[in-house]
MIDOSE-1310 file (N, C-alpha, C; in nm, 2 decimals, decimal comma, always signed):
residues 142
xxxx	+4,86/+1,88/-2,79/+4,74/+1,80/-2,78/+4,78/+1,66/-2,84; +4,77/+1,56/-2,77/+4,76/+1,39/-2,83/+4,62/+1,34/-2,86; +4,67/+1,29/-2,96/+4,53/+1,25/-3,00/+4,54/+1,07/-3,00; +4,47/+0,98/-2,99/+4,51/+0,87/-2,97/+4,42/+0,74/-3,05
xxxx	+4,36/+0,66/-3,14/+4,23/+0,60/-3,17/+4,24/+0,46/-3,18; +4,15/+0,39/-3,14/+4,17/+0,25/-3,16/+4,03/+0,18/-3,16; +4,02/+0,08/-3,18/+3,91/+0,00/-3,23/+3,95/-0,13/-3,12; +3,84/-0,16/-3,09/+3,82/-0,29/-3,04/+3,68/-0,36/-3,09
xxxx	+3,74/-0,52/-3,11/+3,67/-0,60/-3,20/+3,57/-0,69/-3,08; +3,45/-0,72/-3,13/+3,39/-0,82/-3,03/+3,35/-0,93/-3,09; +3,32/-1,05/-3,03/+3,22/-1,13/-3,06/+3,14/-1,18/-3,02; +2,95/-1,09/-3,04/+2,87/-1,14/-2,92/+2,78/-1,31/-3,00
xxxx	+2,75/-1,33/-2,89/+2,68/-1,50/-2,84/+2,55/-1,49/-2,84; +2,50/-1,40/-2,78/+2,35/-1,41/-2,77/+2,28/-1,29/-2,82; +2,17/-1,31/-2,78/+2,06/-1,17/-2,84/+2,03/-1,07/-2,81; +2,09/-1,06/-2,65/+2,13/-0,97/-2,57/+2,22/-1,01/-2,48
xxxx	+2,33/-0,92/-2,51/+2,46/-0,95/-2,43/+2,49/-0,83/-2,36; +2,53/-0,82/-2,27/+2,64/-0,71/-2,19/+2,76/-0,76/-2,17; +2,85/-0,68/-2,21/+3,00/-0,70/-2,22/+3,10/-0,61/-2,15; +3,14/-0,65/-2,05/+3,22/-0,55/-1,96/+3,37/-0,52/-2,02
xxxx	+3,37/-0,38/-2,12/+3,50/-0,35/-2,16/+3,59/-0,31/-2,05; +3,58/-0,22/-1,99/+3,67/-0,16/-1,87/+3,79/-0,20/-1,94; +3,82/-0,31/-1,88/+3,96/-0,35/-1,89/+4,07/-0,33/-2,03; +3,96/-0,35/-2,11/+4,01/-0,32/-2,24/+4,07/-0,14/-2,27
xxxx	+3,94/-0,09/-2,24/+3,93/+0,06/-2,25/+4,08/+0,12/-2,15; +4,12/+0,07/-2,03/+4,21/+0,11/-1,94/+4,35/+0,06/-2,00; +4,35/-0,07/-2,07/+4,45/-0,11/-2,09/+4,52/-0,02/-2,24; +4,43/+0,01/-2,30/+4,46/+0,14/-2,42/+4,50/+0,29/-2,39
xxxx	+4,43/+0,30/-2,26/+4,44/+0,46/-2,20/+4,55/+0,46/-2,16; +4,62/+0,31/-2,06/+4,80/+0,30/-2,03/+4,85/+0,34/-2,13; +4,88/+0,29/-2,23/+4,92/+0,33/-2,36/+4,93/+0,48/-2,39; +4,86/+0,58/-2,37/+4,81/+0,67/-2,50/+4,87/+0,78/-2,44
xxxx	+4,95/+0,78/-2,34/+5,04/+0,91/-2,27/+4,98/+1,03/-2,21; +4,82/+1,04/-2,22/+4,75/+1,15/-2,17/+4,71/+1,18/-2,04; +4,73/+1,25/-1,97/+4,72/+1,31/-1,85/+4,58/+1,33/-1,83; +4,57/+1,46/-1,92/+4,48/+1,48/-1,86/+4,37/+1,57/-2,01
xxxx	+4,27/+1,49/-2,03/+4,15/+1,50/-2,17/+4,03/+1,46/-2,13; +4,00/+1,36/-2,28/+3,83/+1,28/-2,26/+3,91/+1,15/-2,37; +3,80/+1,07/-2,28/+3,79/+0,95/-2,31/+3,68/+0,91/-2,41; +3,67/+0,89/-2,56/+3,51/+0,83/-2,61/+3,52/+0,74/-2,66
xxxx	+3,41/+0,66/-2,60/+3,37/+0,58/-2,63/+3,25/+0,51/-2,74; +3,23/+0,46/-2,84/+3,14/+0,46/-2,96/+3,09/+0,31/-3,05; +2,99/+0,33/-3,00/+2,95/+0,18/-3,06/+2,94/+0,19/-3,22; +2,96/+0,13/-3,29/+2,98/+0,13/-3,45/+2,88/+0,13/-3,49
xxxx	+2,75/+0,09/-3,43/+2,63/+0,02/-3,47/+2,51/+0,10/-3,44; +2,41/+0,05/-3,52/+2,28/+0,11/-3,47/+2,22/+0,06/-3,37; +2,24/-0,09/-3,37/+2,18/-0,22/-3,24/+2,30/-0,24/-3,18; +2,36/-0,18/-3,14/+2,48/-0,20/-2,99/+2,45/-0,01/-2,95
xxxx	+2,50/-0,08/-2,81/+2,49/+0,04/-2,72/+2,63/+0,05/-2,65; +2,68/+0,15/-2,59/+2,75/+0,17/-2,47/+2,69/+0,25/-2,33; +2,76/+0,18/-2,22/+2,68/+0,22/-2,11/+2,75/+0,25/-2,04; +2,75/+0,34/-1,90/+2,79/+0,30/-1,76/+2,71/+0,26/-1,68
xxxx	+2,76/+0,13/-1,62/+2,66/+0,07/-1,50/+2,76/-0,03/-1,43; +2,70/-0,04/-1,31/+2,75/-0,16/-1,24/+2,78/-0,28/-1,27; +2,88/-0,33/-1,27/+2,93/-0,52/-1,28/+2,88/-0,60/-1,18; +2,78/-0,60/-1,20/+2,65/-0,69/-1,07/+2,63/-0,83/-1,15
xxxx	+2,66/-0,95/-1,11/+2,57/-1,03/-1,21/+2,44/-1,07/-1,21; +2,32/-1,01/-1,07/+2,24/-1,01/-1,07/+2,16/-0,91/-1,13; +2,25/-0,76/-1,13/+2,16/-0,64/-1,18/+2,18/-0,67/-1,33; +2,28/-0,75/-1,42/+2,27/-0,77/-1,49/+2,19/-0,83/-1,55
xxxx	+2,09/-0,93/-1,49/+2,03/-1,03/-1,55/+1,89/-0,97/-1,54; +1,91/-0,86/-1,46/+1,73/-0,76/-1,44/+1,76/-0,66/-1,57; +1,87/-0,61/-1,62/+1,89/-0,57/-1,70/+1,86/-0,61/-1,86; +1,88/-0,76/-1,84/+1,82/-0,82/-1,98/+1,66/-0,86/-1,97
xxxx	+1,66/-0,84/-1,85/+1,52/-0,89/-1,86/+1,40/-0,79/-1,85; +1,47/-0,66/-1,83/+1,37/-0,50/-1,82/+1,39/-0,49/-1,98; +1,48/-0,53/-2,06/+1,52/-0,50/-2,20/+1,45/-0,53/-2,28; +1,39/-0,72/-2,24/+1,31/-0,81/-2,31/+1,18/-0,76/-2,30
xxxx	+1,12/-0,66/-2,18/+1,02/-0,64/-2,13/+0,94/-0,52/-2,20; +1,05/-0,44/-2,17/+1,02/-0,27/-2,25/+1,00/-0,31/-2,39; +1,10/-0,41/-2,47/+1,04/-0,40/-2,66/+1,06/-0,53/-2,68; +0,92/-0,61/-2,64/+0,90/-0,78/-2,71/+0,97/-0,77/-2,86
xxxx	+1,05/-0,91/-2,82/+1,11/-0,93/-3,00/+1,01/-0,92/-3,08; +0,82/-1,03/-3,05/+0,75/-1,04/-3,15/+0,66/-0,91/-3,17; +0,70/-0,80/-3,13/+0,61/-0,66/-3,13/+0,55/-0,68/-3,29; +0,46/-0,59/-3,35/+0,41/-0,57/-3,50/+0,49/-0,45/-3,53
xxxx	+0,61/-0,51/-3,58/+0,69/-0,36/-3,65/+0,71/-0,37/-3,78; +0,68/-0,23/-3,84/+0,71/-0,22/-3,95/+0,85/-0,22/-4,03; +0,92/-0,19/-3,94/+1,06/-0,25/-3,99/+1,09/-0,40/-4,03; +1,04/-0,45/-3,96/+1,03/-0,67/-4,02/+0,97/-0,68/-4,13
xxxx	+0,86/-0,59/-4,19/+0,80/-0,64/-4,31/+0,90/-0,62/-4,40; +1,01/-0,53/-4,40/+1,13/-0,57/-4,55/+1,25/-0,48/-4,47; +1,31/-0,58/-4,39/+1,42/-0,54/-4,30/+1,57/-0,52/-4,45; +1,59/-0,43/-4,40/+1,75/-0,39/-4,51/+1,85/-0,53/-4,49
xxxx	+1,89/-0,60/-4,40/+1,97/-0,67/-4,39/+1,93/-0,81/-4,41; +1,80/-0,84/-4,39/+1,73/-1,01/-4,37/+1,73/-1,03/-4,26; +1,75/-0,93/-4,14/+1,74/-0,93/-4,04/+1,57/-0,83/-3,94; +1,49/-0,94/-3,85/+1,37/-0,92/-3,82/+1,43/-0,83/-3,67
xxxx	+1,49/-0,72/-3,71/+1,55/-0,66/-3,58/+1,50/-0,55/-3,52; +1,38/-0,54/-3,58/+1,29/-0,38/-3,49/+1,30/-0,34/-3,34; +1,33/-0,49/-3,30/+1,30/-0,48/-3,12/+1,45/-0,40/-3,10; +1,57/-0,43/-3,19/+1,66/-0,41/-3,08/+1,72/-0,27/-3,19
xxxx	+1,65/-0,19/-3,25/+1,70/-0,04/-3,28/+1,56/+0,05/-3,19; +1,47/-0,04/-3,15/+1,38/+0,03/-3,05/+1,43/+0,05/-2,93; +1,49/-0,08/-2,92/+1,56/-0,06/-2,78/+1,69/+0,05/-2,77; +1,74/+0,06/-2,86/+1,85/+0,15/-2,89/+1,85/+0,29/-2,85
xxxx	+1,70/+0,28/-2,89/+1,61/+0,44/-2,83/+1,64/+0,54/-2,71; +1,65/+0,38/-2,65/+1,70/+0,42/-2,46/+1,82/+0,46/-2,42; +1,92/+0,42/-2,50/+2,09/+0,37/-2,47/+2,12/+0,51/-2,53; +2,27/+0,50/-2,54/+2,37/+0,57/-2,57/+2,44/+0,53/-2,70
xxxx	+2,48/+0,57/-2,78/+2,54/+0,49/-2,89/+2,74/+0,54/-2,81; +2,74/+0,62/-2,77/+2,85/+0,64/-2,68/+2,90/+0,70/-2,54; +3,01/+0,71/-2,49/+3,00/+0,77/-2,35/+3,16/+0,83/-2,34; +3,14/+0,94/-2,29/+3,22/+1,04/-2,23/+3,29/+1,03/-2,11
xxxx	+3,41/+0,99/-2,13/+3,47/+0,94/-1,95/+3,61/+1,10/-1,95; +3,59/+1,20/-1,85/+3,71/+1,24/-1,87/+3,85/+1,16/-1,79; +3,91/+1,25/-1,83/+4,08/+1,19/-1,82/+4,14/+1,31/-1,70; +4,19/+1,35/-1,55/+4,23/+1,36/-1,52/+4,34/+1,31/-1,43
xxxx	+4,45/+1,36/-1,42/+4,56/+1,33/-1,35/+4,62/+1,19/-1,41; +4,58/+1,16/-1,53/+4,67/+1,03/-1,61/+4,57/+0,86/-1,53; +4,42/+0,95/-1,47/+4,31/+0,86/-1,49/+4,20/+0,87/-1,53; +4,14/+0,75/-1,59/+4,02/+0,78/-1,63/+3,87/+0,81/-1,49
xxxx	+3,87/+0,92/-1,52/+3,75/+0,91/-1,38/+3,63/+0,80/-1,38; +3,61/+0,74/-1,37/+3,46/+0,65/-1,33/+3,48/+0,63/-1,16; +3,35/+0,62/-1,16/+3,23/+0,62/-1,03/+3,30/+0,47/-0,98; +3,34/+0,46/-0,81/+3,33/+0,35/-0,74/+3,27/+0,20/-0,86
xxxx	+3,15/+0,24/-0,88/+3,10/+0,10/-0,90/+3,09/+0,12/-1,09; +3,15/+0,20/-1,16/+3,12/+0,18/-1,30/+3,19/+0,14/-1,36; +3,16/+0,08/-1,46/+3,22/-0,02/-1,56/+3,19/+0,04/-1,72; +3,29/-0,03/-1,82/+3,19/+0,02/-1,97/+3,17/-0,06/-2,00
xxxx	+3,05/-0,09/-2,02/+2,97/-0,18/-2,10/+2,95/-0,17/-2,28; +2,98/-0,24/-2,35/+2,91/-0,27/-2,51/+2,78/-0,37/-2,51; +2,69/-0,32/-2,50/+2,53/-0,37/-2,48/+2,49/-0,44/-2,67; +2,49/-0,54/-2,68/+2,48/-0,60/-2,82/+2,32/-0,65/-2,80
xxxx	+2,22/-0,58/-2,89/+2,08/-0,59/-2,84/+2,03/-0,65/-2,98; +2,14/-0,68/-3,08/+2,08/-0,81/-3,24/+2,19/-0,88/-3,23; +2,18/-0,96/-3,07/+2,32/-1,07/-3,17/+2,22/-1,19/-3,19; +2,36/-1,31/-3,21/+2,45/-1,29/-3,17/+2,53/-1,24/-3,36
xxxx	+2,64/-1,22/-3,31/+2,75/-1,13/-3,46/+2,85/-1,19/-3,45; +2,92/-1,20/-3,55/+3,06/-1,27/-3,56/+3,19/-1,14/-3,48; +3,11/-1,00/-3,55/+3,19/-0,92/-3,51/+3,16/-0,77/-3,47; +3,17/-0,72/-3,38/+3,14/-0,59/-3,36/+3,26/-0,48/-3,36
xxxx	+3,25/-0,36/-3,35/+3,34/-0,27/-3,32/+3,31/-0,17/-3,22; +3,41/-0,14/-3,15/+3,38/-0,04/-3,09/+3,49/+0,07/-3,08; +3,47/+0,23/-3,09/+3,61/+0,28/-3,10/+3,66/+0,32/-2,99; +3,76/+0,36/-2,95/+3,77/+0,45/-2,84/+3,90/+0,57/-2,84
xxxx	+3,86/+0,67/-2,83/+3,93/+0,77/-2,88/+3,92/+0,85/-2,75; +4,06/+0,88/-2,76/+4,18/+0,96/-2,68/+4,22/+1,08/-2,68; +4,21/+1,22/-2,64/+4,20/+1,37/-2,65/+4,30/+1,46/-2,53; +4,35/+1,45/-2,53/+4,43/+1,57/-2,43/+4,58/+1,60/-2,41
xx	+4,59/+1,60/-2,33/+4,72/+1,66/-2,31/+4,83/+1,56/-2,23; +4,96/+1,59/-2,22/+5,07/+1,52/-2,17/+5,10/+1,60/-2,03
């Protein structure tokens, strides 16, 4: 059994970002000698998500804006009256509610399986952040 782990660092911009890792995630899985396991994927955070969805730039932008829709930033939440960080961020661990904090890709034949149209996304739903993490860890066999 190989086991394999690594971290990847981000920097998001806005207050809701989608961030198409794929490429990152595949260029680590080259690396990591495994034929055939699981892939996980794990957002560090309470307010980041990971996803699979399509690389559309239009479905994306329905995506931020069903986001903004389902949990208004100015909602009356109780978390804003004495937020832990100095941060007024109730909208985006509500929104969290929906997401994934990780995702399960398995590994056969020395590939990662995803769907025709899927991609991994790191969903940053309190930025913008200087820095995020995300892990991705590597399980199987040679």
């Amino acid at each position: 059994m190989k086991i394999s782990h690594h971290d990847i660092r981000l920097r998001t911009e806005a207050p809701i970002q989608i961030i198409d890792v794929t490429q990152q995630v595949k260029d680590l899985f080259a690396d990591s000698g495994i034929r055939n396991g699981i892939c996980t994927v794990i957002s560090r955070h309470t307010t980041a998500c990971v996803n699979l969805n399509e690389q559309e730039p239009m479905l994306q932008r329905d995506m931020l804006t069903h986001l903004k829709r389902l949990v208004p930033r100015d909602g009356d939440y109780l978390h804003n009256e004495n937020p832990v960080d100095g941060r007024d961020n109730a909208h985006s661990h509500l929104m969290g509610l929906f997401m994934n904090a990780s995702e399960t890709i398995p590994i056969v034949d020395g590939a990662l399986i995803l769907g025709t149209w899927q991609s991994i996304f790191f969903i940053e739903l309190d930025g913008p952040r200087p820095e995020r993490r995300l892990t991705v860890h590597f399980m199987g066999t040679d």
